[in-house]
C-alpha positions as CSV (number, residue, x, y, z in Angstrom):
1,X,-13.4,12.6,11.7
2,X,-9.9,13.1,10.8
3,X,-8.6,11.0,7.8
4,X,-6.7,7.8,8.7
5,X,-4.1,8.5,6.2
6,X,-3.1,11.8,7.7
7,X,-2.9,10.0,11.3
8,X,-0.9,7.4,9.9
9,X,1.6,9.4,8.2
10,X,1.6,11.7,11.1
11,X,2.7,9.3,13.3
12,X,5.2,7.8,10.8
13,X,6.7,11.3,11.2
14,X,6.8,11.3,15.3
15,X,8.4,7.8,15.3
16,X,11.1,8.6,13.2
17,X,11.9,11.7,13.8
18,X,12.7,10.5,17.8
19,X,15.8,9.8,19.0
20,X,14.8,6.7,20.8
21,X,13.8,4.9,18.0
22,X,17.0,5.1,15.9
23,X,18.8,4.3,19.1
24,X,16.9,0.9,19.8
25,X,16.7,-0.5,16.0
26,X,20.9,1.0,15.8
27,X,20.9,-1.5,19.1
28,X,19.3,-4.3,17.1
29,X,20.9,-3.9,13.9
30,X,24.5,-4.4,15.3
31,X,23.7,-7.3,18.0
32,X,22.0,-9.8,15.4
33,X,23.9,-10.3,12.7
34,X,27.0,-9.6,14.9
35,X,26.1,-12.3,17.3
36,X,25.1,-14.2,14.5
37,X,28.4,-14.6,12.9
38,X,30.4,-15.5,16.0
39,X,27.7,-18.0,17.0
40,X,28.4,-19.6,13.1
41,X,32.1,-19.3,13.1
42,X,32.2,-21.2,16.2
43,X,30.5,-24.2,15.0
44,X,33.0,-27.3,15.2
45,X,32.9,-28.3,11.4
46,X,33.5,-32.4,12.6
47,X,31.1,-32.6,15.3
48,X,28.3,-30.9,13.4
49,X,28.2,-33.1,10.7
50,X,28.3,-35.9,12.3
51,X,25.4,-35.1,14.0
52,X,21.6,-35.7,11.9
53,X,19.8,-32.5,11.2
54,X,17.8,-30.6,13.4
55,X,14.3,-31.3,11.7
56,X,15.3,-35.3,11.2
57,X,16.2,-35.3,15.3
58,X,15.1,-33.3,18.1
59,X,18.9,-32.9,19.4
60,X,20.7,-32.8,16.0
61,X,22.7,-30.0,14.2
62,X,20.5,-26.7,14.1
63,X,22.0,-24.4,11.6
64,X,19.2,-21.9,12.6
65,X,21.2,-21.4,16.2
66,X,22.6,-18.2,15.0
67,X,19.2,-16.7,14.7
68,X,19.0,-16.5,18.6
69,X,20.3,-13.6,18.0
70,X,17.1,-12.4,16.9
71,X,15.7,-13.4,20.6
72,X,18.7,-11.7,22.4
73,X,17.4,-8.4,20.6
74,X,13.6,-8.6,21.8
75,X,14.4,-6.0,24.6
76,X,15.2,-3.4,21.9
77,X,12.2,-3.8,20.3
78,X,10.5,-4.4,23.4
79,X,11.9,-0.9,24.5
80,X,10.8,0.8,20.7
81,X,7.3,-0.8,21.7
82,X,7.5,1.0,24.6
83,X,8.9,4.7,23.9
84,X,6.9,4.6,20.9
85,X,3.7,5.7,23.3
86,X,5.1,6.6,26.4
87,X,7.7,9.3,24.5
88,X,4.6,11.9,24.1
89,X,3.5,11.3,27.4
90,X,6.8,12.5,28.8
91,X,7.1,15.6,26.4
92,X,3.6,16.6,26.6
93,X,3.4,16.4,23.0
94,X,0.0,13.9,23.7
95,X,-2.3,17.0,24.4
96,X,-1.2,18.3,20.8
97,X,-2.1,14.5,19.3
98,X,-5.4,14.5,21.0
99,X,-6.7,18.3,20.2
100,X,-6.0,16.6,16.3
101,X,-7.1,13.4,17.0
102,X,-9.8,13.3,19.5
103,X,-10.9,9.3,18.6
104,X,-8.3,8.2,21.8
105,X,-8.8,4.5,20.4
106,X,-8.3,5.6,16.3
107,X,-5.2,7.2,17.4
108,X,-3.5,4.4,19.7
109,X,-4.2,1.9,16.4
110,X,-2.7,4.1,13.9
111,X,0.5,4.1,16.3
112,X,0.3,0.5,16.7
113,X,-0.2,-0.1,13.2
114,X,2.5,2.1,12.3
115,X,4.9,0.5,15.2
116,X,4.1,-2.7,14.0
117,X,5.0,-2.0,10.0
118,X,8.2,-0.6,11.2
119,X,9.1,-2.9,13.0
120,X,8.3,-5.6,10.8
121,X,10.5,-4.0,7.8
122,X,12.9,-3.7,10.1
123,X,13.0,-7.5,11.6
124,X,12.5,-9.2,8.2
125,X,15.6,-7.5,6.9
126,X,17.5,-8.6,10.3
127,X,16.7,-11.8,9.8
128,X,17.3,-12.2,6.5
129,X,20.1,-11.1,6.3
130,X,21.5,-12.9,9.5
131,X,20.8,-16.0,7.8
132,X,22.2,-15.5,4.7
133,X,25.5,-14.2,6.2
134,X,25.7,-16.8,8.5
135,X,24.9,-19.9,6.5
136,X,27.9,-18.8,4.3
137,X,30.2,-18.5,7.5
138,X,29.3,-22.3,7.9
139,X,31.8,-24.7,6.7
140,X,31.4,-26.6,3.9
141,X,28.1,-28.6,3.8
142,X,26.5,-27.4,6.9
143,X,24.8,-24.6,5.7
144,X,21.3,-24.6,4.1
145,X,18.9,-22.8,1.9
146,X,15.1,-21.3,2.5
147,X,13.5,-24.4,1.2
148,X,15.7,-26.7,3.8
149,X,13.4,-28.1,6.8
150,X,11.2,-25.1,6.1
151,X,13.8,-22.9,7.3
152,X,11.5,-19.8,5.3
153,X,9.0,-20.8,7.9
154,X,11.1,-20.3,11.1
155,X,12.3,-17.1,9.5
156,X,9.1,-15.8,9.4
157,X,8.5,-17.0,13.2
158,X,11.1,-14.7,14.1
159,X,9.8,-11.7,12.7
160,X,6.4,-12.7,14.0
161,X,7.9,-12.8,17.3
162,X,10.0,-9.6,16.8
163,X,6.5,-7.7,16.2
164,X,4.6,-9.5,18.9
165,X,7.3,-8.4,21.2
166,X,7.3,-4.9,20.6
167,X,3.5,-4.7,20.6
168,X,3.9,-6.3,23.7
169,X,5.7,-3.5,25.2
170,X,3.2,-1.0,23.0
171,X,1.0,-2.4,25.5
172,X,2.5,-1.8,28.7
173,X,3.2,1.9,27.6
174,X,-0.5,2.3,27.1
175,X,-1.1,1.5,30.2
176,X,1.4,2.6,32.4
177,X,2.4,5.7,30.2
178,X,5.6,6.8,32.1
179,X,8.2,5.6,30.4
180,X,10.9,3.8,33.2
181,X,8.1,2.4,34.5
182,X,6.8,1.1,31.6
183,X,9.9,-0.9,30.8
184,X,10.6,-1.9,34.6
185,X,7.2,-3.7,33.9
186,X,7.8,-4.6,30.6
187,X,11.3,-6.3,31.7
188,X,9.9,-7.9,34.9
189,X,6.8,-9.5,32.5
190,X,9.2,-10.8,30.1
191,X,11.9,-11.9,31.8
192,X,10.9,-12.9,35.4
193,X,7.4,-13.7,35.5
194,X,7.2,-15.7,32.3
195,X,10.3,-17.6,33.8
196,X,8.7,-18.5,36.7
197,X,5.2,-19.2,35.4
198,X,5.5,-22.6,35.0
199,X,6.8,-23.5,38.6
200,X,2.9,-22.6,39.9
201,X,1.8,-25.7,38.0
202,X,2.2,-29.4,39.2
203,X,5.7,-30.6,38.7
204,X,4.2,-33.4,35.7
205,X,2.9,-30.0,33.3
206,X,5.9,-27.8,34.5
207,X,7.6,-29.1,31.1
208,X,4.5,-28.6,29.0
209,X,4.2,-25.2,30.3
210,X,7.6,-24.0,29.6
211,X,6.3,-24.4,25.9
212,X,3.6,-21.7,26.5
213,X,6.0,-19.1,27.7
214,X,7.5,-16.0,25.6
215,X,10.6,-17.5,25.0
216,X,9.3,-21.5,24.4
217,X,6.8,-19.7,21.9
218,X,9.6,-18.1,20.4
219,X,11.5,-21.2,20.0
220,X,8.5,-23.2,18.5
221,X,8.3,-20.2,16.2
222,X,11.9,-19.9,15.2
223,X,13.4,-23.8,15.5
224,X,13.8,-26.5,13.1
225,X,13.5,-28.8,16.2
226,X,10.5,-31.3,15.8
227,X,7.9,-32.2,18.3
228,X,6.8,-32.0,21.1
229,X,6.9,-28.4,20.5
230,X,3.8,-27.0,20.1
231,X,3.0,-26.4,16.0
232,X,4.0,-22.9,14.2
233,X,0.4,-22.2,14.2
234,X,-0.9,-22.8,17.5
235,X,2.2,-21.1,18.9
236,X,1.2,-17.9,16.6
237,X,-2.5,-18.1,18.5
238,X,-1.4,-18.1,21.8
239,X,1.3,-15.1,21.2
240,X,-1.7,-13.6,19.2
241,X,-3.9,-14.3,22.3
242,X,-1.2,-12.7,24.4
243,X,-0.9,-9.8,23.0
244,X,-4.9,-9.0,22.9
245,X,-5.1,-9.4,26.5
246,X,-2.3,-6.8,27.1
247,X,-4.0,-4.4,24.7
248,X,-6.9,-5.1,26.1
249,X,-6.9,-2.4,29.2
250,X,-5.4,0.5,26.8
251,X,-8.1,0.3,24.3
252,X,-10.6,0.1,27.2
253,X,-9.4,2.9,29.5
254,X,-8.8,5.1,26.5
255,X,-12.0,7.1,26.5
256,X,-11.9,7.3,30.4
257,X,-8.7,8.3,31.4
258,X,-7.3,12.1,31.1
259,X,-4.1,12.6,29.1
């Protein structure tokens, strides 16, 4: 059985050595803290003071809004998640991974695992370094530190997100394997049916629902807002549960399709 440590570094070197790769987290470094600062510098210093905070009221002053950014840049890493198994499939290069990897499964894990590292390095220093930067662009007094209505918490909640997101389209690669495809699903998941989910419930859970979606998990995870979100934790479940279910047919198939 070939050593996990040589499959793991081995796909270290595919991912970075693509073109793709540098091309989505390039994407992702500019948008976040780019959009980050013109959504701070925009703030109206008078009317945000004036308003309570955003963990003492559910519609006060959120100086976390600039971390959207974070949100807007989930289809870059969505897209990484993707290319980051369909990009073999498309070169051939697969047929060279399985002859040195023959365990299908150990070899779609150490690329996940290595996917997911990545992209977690990468995320934690986005958002980071977006809040930092833009807390300072706030006027005097509206900014805030890590300790401030757990703001550490909802930073981590991004980058949880960030990483669910791109295993999320890890997934549909797995799957679909070809990459336009994969992303044309990936997109209309994300996007379209997750927007609409709600409307197939009765109009009294439609709200409630909302909450259970990618982006009203995302906002649980990544707001200061208080309830009636659903808690950091059980919004980490579900996402967690989420993104099981799509692995769920790669790591089943893997043994029974050909490459």
């Amino acid at each position: 059985m070939t050593d996990i440590r040589h499959i793991l570094r081995s796909e270290w070197l595919k991912l970075r050595t693509v073109r793709s790769t540098w091309w989505c987290l390039g994407a992702a470094a500019v948008l976040v803290p780019v959009f980050g600062a013109l959504t701070a510098s925009s703030v109206d210093a008078a009317e945000a003071a004036a308003q309570p905070r955003a963990w003492l009221a559910e519609d006060g002053f959120d100086p976390l809004e600039p971390l959207a950014a974070v949100l807007l840049a989930q289809f870059a890493f969505g897209v990484l998640g993707v290319l980051a198994v369909t990009s073999e499939y498309s070169t051939g290069q697969i047929h060279s991974s399985l002859l040195a990897v023959p365990q299908r499964r150990r070899l779609l894990m150490a690329k996940l695992a290595i996917l997911a590292a990545t992209v977690t390095a990468v995320a934690s220093m986005l958002t980071f370094g977006t809040f930092f930067l833009t807390q300072s662009l706030y006027p005097d007094g509206l900014g805030i530190g890590l300790g401030d209505g757990g703001a550490w918490k909802a930073l981590l909640g991004c980058v949880a997100y960030t990483v669910f997101i791109a295993v999320f389209g890890f997934a549909i690669g797995a799957v679909v394997r070809g990459t336009g495809a994969a992303i044309t699903v990936f997109m209309t998941v994300t996007f379209v049916v997750m927007s609409a989910l709600p409307a197939v419930f009765p109009a009294p859970l439609q709200e409630e629902a909302v909450q259970y979606t990618f982006i009203g998990l995302a906002e649980s995870l990544t707001t200061l807002q208080p309830d009636p979100r659903p808690g950091m934790l059980l919004a980490s479940l579900v996402l967690a549960a989420y993104a099981a279910l799509a692995l769920a047919p790669s790591l089943l198939l893997a043994e029974r399709r050909d490459a």
